[in-house]
C-alpha angles and dihedrals in degrees: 000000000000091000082043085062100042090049088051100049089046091051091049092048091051097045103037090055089053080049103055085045084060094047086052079049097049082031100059092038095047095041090095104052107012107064085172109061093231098142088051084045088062099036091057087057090060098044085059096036088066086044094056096033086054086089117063098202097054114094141200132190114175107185125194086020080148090066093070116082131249087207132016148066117292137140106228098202116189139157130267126237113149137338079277081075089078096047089050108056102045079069090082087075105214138118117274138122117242121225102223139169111278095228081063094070094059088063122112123270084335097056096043088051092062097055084050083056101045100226127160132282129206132183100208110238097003110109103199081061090043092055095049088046088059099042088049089044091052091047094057088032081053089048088060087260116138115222130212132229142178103207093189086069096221139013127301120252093211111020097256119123111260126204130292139248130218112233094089101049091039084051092047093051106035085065102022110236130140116284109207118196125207134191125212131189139170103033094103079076087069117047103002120210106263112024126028097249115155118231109217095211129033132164107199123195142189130176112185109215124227107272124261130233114215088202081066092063102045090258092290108154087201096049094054086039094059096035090047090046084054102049091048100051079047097059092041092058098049085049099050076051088062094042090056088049089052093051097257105117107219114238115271121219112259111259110209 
């Protein structure tokens, strides 16, 4: 397992680096006509998409990937379980800024790739960030461009949901725009939270909600936060059913 990993890692630092060369390259080209972003978006699916299909026993079902909008505002809201999680969902192939830590954006080729995408940077606690997070997440949100958010603020220990914060309902509601929530589950098999040992078997899935309405909700930011929290805890479980079905045991919470 431990040559697995190193021949992984050396694989992802070869090709991620052919690959950065490729998003100066659609960055350069699409500078002129597209102000989004929204070619690069989609180049950079399919840049982790190769890094996540390398693998061929790692697998990955997305259902309801056709709820989520080519063009227009809406906040995409999931749980976190592991840095696959950011392979995986790019798997779902449609335009959208991610929020992400701001210390993300230093590293090397992947980093550099999100400045070129403009997505969002966050320093985690700190509020003069978090104010600049939600007025750069209301300008793409007013340009018609989704933003993603992980409302639990960083990745779960043992699989189950935390708790949610509050920046991506009070968004959603403050302009009015659909919130869509998404459950994940599986990736922590891949990359898990603390080392960089490679799981050799994975079986990664996403189902996209159907999206929900603030008006709904009488505008109540908490109300479509703790709806939004149960549905998706909902989803994940049905889905860690399927996973067990499938042969793939669902991670259990740590007992002291």
């Amino acid at each position: 397992m431990a040559l697995y990993s190193i021949a992984y890692w050396v694989f992802f630092a070869a090709s991620s680096t052919l690959y950065f060369v490729g998003a100066l390259l659609v960055w350069l080209l699409t500078l002129p006509f597209d102000r989004d972003r929204r070619l690069l978006h989609l180049y950079s699916c399919l840049w982790a998409q190769t890094e996540f299909q390398v693998n061929p026993l790692w697998r990955l079902r997305i259902d309801g990937r056709e709820k989520l909008p080519w063009r227009g505002p809406a906040v995409i809201v999931c749980n976190h379980q592991s840095l696959g999680d950011i392979l995986v969902l790019f798997g779902l192939f449609r335009p959208f800024k991610w929020v992400s830590k701001a210390s993300v954006f230093k590293v090397p080729l992947l980093g550099w790739n999100m400045r070129l995408n403009d997505y969002v940077g966050l320093v985690r606690g700190d509020r003069e960030s978090i104010l600049r997070m939600l007025d750069a997440c209301r300008t793409w949100l007013s340009r018609g461009v989704p933003v993603l958010m992980f409302p639990e603020g960083t990745r779960s220990e043992d699989g189950e949901v935390k708790a949610f914060k509050d920046g991506a309902f009070r968004l959603a509601a403050e302009l009015n725009v659909p919130l869509i929530p998404l459950a994940l589950t599986g990736s922590a098999d891949t990359l898990p939270k603390h080392g960089f040992k490679i799981t050799l078997r994975s079986d990664c899935r996403v189902r996209v909600l159907e999206p929900m309405l603030p008006s709904d909700f009488g505008g109540s930011f908490e109300r479509l936060r703790d709806e939004a929290r149960a549905r998706i805890i909902e989803a994940k479980r049905a889905l860690d059913r399927e996973r067990e079905q499938a042969g793939f045991a669902a991670r259990r919470p740590r007992t002291a």
